[in-house]
N, C-alpha and C positions, 0 to 999 in steps of 0.2 A: 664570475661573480653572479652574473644572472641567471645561470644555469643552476648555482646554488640557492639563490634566492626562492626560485620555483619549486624547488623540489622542499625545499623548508614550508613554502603556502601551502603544497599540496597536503602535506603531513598535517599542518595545524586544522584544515581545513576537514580532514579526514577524519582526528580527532575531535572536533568540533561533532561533526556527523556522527560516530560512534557512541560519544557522550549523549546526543540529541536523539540518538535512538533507543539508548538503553534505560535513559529517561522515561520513554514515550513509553516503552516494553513495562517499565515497572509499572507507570498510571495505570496502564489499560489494563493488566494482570491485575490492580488492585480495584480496579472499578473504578478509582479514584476522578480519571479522567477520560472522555474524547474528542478525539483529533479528526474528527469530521473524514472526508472519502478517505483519509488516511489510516482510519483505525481499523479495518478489515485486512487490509496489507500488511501492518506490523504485527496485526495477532498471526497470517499465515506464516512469516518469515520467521517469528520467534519458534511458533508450534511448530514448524517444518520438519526437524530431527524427531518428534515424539509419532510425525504422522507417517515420516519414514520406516522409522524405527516397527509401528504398531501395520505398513504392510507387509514390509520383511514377515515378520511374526503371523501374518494371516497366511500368508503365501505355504510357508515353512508348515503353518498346519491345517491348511487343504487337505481334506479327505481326497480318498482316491475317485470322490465320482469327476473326481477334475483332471484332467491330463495336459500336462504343459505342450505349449501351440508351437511347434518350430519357428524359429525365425526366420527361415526361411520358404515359410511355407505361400504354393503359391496353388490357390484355389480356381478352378474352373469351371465353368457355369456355359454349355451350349444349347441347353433345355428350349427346346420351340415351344413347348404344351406345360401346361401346368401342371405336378406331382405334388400332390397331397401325402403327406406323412404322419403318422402318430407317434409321439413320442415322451420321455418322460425324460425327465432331470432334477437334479437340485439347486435350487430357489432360495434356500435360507436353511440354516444347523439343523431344526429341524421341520423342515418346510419340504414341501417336494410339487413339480407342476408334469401336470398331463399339456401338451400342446399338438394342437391340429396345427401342419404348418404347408406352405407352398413353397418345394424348393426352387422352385421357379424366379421366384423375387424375395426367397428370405420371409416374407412375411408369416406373423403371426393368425390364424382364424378365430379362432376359438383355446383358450385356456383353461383349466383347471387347475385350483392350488389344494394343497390341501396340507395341514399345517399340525400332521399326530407322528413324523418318523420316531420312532426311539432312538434312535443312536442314524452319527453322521455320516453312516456307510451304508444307511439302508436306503434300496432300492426299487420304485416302481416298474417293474419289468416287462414288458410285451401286455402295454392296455388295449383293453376293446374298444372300439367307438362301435355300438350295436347299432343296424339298420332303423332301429327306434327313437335312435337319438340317445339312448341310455350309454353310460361308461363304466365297462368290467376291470377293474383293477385287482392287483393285492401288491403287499411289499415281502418280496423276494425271499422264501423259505420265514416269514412272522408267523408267529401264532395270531396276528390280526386278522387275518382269513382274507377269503375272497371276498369282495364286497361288489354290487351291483347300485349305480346311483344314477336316479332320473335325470331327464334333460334339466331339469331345473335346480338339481344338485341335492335332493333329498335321498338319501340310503333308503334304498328297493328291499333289499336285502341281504344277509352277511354267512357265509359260511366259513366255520370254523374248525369242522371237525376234523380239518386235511391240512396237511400245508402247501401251498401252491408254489410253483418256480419252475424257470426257465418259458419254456414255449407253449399257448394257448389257442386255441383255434375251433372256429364253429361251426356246426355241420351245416345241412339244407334246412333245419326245423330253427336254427340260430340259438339250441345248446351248445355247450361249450365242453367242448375235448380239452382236457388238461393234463400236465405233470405234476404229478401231485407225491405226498410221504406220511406215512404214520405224523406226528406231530414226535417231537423231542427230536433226540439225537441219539437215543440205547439203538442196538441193532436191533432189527426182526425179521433178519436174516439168519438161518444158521445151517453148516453143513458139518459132515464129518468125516476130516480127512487123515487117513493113516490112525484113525483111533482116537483122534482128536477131534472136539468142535470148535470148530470156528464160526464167530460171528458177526454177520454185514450186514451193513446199511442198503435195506431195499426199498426200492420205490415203489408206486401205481399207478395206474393210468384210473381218468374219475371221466366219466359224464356230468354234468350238471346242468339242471333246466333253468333256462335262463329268466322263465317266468319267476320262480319260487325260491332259486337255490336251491334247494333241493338235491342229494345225490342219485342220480340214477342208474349209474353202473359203475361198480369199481370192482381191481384187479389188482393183485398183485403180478409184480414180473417174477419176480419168482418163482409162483403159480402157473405163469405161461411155462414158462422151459421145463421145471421140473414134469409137470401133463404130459408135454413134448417129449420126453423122455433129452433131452439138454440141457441139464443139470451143469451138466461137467462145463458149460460155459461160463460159468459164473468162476472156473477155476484159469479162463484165457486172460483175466484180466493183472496188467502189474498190479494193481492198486487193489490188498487184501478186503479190508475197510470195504471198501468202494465196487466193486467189481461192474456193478451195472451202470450207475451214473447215464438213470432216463433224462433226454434233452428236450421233445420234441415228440407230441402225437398229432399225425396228419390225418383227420378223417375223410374219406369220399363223400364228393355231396351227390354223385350219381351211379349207375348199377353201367359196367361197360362188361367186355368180353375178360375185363383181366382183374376186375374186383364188384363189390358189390355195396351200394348205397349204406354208409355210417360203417364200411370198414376201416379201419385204423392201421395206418403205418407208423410205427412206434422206431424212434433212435434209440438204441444205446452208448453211448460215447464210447465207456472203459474197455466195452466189447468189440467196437467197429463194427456192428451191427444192424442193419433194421429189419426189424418184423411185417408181417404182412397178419395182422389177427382180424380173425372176424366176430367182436362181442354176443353177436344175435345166437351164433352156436356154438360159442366159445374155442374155435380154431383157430391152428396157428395154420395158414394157409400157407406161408413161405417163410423161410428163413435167408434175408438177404445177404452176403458179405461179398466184400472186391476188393477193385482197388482204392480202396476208401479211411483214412485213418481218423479215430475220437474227430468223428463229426458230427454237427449239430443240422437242424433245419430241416426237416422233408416235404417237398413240396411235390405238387403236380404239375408236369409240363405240358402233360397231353391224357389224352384217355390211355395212350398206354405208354407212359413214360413220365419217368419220378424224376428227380434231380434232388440231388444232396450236396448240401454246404460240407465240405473236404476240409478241415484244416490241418490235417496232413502232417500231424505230428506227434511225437511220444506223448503218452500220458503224463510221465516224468517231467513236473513243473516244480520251481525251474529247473531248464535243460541243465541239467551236469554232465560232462562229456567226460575222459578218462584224459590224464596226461601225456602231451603229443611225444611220439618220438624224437630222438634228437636227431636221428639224422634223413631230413627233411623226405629224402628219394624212398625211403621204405612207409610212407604213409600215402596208400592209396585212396584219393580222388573219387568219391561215391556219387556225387549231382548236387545241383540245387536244386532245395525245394520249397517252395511256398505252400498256400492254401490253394484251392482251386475249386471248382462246379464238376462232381460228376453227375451224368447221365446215364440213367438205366432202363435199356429197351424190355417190356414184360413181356414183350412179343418173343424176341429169341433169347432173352437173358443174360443179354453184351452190356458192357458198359463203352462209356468214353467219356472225356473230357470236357468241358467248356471254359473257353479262355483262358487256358494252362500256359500260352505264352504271354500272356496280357497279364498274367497278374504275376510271373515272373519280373518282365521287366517293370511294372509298379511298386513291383514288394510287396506284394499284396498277402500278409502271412497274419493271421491271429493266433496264438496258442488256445485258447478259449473262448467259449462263447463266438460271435459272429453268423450269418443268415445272409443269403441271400431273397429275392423276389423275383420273379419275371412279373414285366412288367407287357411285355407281349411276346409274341416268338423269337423275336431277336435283340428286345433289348430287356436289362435286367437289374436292376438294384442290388449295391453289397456294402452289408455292415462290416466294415473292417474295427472290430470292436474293442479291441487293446490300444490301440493306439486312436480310435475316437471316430477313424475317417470313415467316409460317406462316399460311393460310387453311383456313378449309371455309366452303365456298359450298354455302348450301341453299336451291334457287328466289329464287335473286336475295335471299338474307338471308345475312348471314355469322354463323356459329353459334359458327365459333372465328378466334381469334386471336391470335398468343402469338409468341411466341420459343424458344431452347434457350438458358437460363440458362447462364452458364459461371462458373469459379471465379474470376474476376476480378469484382470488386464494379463495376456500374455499363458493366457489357459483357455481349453476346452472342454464344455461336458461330456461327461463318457456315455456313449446310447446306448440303450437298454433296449434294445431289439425292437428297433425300429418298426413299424407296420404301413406297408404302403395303403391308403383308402384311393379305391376305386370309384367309389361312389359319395356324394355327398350333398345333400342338400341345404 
């Protein structure tokens, strides 16, 4: 009997509470009344399912500059020195920020916002922080151009006549090497095969002076090869459209035995190529290819040694494979393979590897996009850029490993070609 008794209080007692809450829920809904440190609690508990409901729905339509965070992910940070980074992100629909950061302790230095994207997938890509304090940006293949804006955040000035994307970089004078395209999307490419024309999307390579904007050298690559009599390269690519797909011009800031001050080593992705052009005479001093596949990045290791960002996979996004045999013993076992760093000596014209088994057993694989850095002779920075993550490689040990947090709970911003600053004051 008393066990029924209690369970009869509990009930009345419960509906008492139910009724005194939903009481309370109607006042405060109606303005009518408050219940003092109580009414901030009943408006969360009532609003709870609409504030549910309304981040389901944000989540679900996250642009892709957001990549969801594993939950298992576990970050590592061995960093002794402080590394400076430049980088860009999205900040609000159509908001976007430039950040100096130290990956060192996560902190922020210096910010930029800037609040003109047109659409929620557009992206500020590989910004300059100029030895002047000034910051070179654009957003990623816009007809907004390239813009140049003072330490103080005033517009220097805008060029427009090109459209910028992928990889930027500045010589010993502090213009700017770029990847640059006719503006639209028509081709201005055309060949004729078998009696037919065909027409591709060609890119250029642009100088611009950083004082003015100003162009001061532009090129088409299809002008390079064709001069070169290498034409028929533009026919090695799967991708008809597309064959060249320039990623990346690396200028020399000094004159060595194996190139010469503001020559240009130019990627081709679609090609697996990079050039060795010299604009002053308009030569193609080398034509590079290995073992290299639709890679981005070319950097300098040494005076006479390049390194290329490898990511080491078919053009063909996405991978479509053919369907596997049924019976398991007749489908031959090719390798794994990731991304990786090659190396290429200009002295005897070898190639080799870096950290081909480090970034195996990391996973270390982007389809697209991605760069690394040296950051000195042995250790190196890498944007694994599909999937978000961040490296430093130190003698084949990774020191760090992380992400760029975003404001979304259980997501991270996607880097846009990260740029290590050496210098900063």
């Amino acid at each position: 009997m008393k066990k029924v008794l209690t369970i009869f209080s509990i009930i009345v007692i419960s509906l008492f509470v139910l009724s005194l809450y939903g009481w309370m829920v109607k006042q405060i809904a109606k303005g009518e009344k408050k219940f003092g440190v109580f009414t901030e609690p009943v408006k969360f508990m009532y609003t709870f399912p609409d504030i549910f409901k309304q981040s389901v729905e944000e989540v679900k339509s996250l642009p892709k500059t957001f990549i969801p965070t594993p939950k298992d992910f576990d970050p590592i940070n061995n960093l002794e020195e402080d590394l400076l980074v430049l980088t860009s992100y999205t900040n609000g629909r159509k908001s976007r920020a430039v950040a100096l950061r130290n990956l060192k302790n996560d902190s922020i230095l210096k910010e930029w916002t800037f609040k003109n994207a047109r659409k929620e997938n557009h992206r500020i890509v590989n910004p300059i922080l100029h030895p002047d304090g000034s910051l070179i940006y654009n957003y990623y293949y816009q007809p907004s151009g390239l813009k140049k804006i003072d330490s103080t955040g005033n517009i220097v000035w805008t060029q427009k006549n090109l459209l910028f994307h992928h990889g930027m970089n500045l010589n010993k004078d502090g213009d700017i090497w770029a990847s640059t395209k006719i503006p639209g999307w028509k081709a201005t490419g055309m060949y004729i095969l078998g009696g037919k024309k065909i027409f591709y999307i060609d890119y250029t390579i642009a100088k611009i002076d950083h004082k003015t904007g100003e162009i001061l050298f532009h090129k088409s690559i299809s002008e390079i090869l064709t001069e070169n009599n290498l034409g028929n390269y533009l026919l090695k690519s799967a991708v008809v459209k597309d064959p060249v797909h320039l990623n990346d011009v690396q200028p020399a800031l000094k004159t060595t035995k194996y190139f010469k001050e503001d020559d240009v080593f130019i990627s081709l992705r679609n090609m697996s190529i990079v050039l060795h052009y010299r604009p002053s005479t308009n030569e193609l001093i080398q034509l590079i290819e290995g073992p290299f596949i639709n890679q981005h990045d070319v950097d300098f290791l040494n005076d006479s040694t390049l390194v290329f960002f490898n990511n080491n996979t078919p053009v063909d996004i996405p991978l479509k494979g053919a369907t596997p045999h049924k019976k398991k013993e007749r489908v031959t076992f090719s390798g794994k393979f990731y991304s990786n760093i090659i190396k290429y000596n200009l002295k005897d014209q070898t190639f080799s590897a870096i950290g081909d088994s480090l970034f195996i057993e990391n996973d270390i694989y982007t389809k697209n996009e991605g760069l690394m850095e040296f950051i000195d002779a042995s250790t190196y920075f890498v944007e694994e850029q599909n999937q978000g993550l961040l490296w430093v490689i130190d003698d084949d040990k990774v020191i760090y490993k992380n992400v760029f947090k975003s404001q979304h709970k259980g997501h991270h911003h996607l880097p846009n070609w990260t740029r290590i600053i050496k210098h900063y004051d």
